[in-house]
C-alpha positions in Angstrom: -114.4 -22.2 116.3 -117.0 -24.2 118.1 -117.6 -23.7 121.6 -115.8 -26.8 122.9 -112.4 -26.1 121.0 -112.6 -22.9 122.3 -112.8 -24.5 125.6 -110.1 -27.4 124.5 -108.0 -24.6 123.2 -108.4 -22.6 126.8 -107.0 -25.3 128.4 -104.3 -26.2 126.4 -103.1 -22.9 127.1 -102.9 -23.6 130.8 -100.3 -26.9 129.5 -96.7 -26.5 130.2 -94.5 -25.8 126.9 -93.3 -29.6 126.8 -97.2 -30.5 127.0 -98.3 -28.1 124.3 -95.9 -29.5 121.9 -97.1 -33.1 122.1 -100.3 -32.4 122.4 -99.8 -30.1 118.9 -97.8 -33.0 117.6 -100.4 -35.3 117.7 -103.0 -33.2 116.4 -100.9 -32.3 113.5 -99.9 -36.2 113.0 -103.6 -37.1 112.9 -104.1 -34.4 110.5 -101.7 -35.4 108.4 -103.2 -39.1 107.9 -106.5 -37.1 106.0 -104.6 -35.5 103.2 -105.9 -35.6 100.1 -103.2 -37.6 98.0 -103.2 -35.3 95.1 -102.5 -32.5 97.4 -99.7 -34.2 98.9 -98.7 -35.0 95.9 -98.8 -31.1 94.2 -97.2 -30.7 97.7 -94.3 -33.0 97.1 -93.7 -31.4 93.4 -93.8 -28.0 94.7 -91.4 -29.1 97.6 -89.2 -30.8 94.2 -89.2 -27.1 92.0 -88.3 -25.3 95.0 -85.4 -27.6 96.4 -84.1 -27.6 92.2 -84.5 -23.5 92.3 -82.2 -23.3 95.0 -79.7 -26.0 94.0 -79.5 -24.1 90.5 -78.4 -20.6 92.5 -82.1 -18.9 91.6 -82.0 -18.1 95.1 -80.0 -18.0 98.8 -81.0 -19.5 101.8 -81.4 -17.1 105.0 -80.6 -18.1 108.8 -83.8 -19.5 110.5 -82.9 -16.7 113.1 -83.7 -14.0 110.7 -86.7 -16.0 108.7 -88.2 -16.5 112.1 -87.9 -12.6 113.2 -89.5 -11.9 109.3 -92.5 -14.1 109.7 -93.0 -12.7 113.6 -93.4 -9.5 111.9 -95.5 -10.0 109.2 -97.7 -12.4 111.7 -98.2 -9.3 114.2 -98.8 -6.8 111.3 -101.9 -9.1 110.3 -103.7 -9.5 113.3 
């Protein structure tokens, strides 16, 4: 990370948790109009298989609660 968004990134942390979440939001949503179309597209048809998997019982959906608590976990155990 360059030396200003380190900086950008210290003071973001000083924002308030409403603040942070727009200001992520935007970043994200001007990410998201650079996308290489035949990623979004591979994107999209991986999104399609996956959604068809689960409709055709080739596996179960968990509770957010408990997908949330897994990737916490395996976040922590990484860094």
């Amino acid at each position: 990370m360059t030396l200003i968004a380190e900086k950008i990134y210290q003071e973001a942390k000083l924002l308030s948790d409403a603040e942070k979440e727009t200001l992520a939001e935007r970043l994200f949503s001007d990410l998201s109009t650079h996308i290489d179309p035949e990623v979004l597209k591979s994107h999209l048809e991986e999104v399609e298989k996956r959604f068809q998997d689960f409709e055709d019982g080739k596996f179960e959906a968990i509770d957010i609660d408990l997908a949330l608590q897994r990737a916490h976990r395996l976040i922590h155990r990484e860094s």
